[in-house]
N, C-alpha and C positions, 0 to 999 in steps of 0.2 A: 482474597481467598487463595489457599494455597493450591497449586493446578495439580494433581493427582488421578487426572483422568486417564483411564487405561479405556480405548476407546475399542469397542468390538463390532465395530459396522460402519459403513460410509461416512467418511467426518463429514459432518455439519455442523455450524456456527448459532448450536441450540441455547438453551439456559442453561447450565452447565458450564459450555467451556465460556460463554459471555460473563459469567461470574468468576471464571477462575482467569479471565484474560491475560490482564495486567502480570501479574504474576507469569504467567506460559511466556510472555512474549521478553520478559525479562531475562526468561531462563533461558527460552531457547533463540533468542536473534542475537547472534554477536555485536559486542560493541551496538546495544541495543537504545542505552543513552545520545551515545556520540551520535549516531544515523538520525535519531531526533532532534539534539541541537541542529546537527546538519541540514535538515529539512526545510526549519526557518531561516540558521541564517542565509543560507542562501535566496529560501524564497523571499523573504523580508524586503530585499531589494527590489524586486519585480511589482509589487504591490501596489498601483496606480488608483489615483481618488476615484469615485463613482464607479467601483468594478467593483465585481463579485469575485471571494476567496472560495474554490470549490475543492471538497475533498471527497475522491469517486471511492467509494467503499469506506466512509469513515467511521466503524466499527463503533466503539465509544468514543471518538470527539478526539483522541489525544494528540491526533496532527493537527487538529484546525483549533486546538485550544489558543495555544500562544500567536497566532494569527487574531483568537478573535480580543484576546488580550493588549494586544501592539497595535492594533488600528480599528477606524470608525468605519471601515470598511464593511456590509452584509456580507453573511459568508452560508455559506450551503454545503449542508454534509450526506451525499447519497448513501443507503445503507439499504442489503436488499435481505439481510435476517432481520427478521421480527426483534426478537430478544435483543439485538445490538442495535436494534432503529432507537427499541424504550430508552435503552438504557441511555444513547445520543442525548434523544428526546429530555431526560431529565435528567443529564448534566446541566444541557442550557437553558433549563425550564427557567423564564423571564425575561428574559435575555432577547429582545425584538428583532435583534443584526441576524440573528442567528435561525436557519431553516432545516430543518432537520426531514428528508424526504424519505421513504421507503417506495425506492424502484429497482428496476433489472437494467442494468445499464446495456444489455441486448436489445432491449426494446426501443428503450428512449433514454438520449441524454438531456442531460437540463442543457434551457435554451440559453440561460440568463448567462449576460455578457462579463467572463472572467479576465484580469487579469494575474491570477495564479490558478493553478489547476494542480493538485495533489493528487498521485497515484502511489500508496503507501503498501506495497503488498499486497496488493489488489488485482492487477490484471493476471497474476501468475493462475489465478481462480475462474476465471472466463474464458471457455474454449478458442481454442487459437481463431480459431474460424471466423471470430468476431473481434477481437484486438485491434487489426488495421483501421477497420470503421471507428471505433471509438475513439483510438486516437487523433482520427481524421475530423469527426467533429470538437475534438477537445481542440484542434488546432483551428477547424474554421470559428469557432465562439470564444477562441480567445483574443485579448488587443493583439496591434502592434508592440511589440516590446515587452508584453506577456512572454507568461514563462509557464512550461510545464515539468513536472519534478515526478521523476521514477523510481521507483524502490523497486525490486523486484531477486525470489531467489531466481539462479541462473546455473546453467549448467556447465559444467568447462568443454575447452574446443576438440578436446578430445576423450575418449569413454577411462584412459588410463591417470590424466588430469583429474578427471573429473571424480574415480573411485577415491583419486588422493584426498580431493577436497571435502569430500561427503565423511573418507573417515577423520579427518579434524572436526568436522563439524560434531558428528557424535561424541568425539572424545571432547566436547566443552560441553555437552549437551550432558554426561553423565557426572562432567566437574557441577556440573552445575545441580544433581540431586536427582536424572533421571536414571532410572532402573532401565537396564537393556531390555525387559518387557515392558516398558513402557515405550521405549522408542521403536521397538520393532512394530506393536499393533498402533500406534500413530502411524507409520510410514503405511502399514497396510492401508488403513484407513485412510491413506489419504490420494492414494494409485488411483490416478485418473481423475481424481479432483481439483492435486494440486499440481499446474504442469508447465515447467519451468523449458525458456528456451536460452541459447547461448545469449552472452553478453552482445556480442555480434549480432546477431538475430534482434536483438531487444532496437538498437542502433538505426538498424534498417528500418523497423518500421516507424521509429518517430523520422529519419529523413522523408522516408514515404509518403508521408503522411503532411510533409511540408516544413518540418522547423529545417534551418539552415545553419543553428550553431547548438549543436548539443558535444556534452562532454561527461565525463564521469567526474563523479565528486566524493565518492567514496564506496570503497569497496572488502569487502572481508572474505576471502574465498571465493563459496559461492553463492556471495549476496552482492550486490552492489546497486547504486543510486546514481541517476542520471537529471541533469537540467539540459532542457532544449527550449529555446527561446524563437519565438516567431519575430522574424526578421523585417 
């Protein structure tokens, strides 16, 4: 479905935009392909027998698709909108490896023992307040040698950076078919929903939190993708 939503009140991840998904995130992530090969192949290496693939907010499935593709690995996709659990849900309807939960990752993380752990644009969504704890247990439930993989937008290190990078982004945002009233009532929509910290900041908290080698793997402005590995 092609994403035409002009959205006039707090975003939420309803029926609507879970139907025009695929399409939105096409148009508007840079280098929206590349960030997804990127995801696997990098996590692809880290993937150890008898562990669980986990993807924290996995919206409809499309990070933890080619995971559950590539290995006999069980793999679990936390999803905490309704409408994007279904849709999860019956993509991998059959598919036994495959767990598709509907939870708040504030509340409870899954227990089961990962050696990948997927955070695809996810944490930018969960008050900061709560971030450090989750990655803390994403790192105590995962192996040794386990890896965890971040996407997340970011903000630059400075406000006059950071104005630069926001207007590139728009300007690929309206190459790409959005109407400047479209992207002005998504941005309203989404103040205080969607709330990005520096690249730096993102950093800190997977040291924090215990991984010993993390590094950036890709980046577009102000997007960018981290692996940190428990050591």
């Amino acid at each position: 479905m092609h994403d035409q939503i002009i959205p006039d009140a707090r975003w939420s991840f309803n029926d609507d935009v879970t139907a025009a998904f695929d399409n939105m995130l096409e148009r508007s992530i840079p280098q929206y392909n590349i960030m997804r090969r990127a995801v696997f192949d990098i996590g692809r290496h880290y993937v150890q027998p008898d562990t669980w693939v986990i993807d924290l907010g996995c919206s409809k499935g499309e990070a933890l698709a080619p995971f559950v593709a590539a290995f006999d690995n069980r793999c679990l996709g936390i999803e905490i909108s309704e409408p994007m659990y279904y849709a999860a849900r019956a993509r991998f309807a059959g598919n036994e490896r495959v767990v598709i939960r509907q939870d708040d990752l504030r509340q409870r993380y899954p227990t089961e023992t990962a050696s990948v752990v997927l955070s695809v644009l996810t944490l930018q969504f969960i008050p900061i307040e709560y971030r450090q704890n989750i990655l803390q247990s994403a790192y105590d439930n995962l192996t040794v040698g386990g890896a965890f993989i971040l996407v997340e937008k970011v903000l630059g290190n400075t406000a006059q950076i950071n104005d630069r990078m926001v207007d590139a982004y728009y300007d690929l945002k309206r190459a790409n078919g959005y109407t400047q009233d479209q992207i002005e009532h998504k941005r309203l929509s989404l103040e205080g929903v969607l709330v990005p910290v520096t690249a730096h900041w993102n950093e800190e908290l997977l040291t924090s939190a215990g991984f010993r080698h993390v590094d950036c793997f890709w980046r577009w402005m102000n997007f960018a993708a981290w692996v940190a590995i428990k050591g």
